[in-house]
N, C-alpha and C positions, 0 to 999 in steps of 0.2 A: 418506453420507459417513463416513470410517472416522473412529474418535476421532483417530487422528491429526491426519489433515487439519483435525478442526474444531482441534484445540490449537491448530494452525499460525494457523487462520484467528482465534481469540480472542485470540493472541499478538497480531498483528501488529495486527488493528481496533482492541486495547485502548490498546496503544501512543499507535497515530495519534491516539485519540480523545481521550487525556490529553494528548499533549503538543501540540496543535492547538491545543483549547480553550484553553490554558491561554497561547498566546501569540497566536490569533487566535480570541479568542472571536466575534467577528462576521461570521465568515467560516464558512457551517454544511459540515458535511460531510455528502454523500448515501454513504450503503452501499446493496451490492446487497440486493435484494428486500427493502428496509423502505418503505412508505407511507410519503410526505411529499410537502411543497409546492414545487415549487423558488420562491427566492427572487429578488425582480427583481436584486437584485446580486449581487455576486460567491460564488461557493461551489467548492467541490472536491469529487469525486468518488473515492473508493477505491474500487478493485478488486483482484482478485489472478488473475495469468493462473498459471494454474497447469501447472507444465513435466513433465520426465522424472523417473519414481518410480524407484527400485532397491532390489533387496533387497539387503543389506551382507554377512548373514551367513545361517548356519544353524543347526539346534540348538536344543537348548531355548528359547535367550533370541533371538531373530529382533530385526533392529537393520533399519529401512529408511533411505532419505532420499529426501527432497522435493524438485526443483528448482522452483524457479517466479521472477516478478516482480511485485513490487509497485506495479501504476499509481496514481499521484495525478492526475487530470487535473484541470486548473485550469481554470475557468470565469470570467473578468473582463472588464470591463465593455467593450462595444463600441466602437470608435472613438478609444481612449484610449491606443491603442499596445501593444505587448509590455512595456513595465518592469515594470507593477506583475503581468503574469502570471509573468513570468520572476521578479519577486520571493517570489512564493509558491509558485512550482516549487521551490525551490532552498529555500525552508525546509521544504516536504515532505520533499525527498531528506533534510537533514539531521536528520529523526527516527529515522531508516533506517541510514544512511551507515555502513559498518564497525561496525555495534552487534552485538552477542549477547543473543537473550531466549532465556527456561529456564524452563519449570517442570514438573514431574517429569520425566520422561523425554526428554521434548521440546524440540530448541535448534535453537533458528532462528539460522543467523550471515548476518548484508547483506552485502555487497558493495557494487560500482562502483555508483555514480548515475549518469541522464541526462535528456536532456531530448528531447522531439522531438515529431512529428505534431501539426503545427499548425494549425490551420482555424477559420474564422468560422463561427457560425450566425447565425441572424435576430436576435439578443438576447446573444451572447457571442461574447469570443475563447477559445480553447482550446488548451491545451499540455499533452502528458504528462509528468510527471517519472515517473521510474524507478528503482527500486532492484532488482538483482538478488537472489535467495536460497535458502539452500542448507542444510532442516533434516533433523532426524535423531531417529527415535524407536527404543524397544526394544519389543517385544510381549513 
């Protein structure tokens, strides 16, 4: 993965991870390919589907961007309804929502949130929230 993409990918995992814990600490968060337990209640899942790449420019200084989205999929507890899923979708999106992170060369700007693809499994309900995004590096 080019330094790029990992920037994009420490931006945005750093974010979620600060401002999660810090307002549902008991609610754990799984990232792709790290070992861990899942917990019997409720937790969230980050991903990042990663979209159309473009080169900006040419020349010495090469500028690309990133399109992609940010899934938060929410995992809560069986039988208990959509509120309290729908309640932690929507404080996902807003870690997200219209923000700008930076650092060096690298700026990730969010866009639109949503919510969708909803399904039970044996032990959880599930809902995506959504954040679109749209970053931009120099080489």
């Amino acid at each position: 993965m080019s330094v790029f993409l990992q920037n994009i990918r420490k931006l945005t995992e750093s974010e979620f991870k600060t401002a999660w814990e810090a307002a549902h600490p008991t609610v754990k968060i799984r990232f792709p390919n790290v070992v861990w337990k899942q917990p019997a209640g409720e937790y969230v899942q980050f991903t990042i589907n990663w979209g159309v790449a473009n080169q900006l420019s040419i020349g010495s200084t090469k500028k690309e961007e990133q399109n992609g989205i940010v899934t938060i999929t929410v995992h809560a507890a069986l039988g208990e309804g959509s509120k309290r899923a729908l309640e932690l979708a929507d404080a996902a999106q807003a870690v997200f929502r219209y923000k700008q992170l930076a650092e060096g060369t690298t700026v990730v700007n969010f866009y639109e949130a949503g919510v969708g693809a909803m399904t039970e499994g044996p032990t959880h309900f599930a809902l995506n929230a959504t954040c679109r995004f749209r970053a931009e590096g120099e080489f």
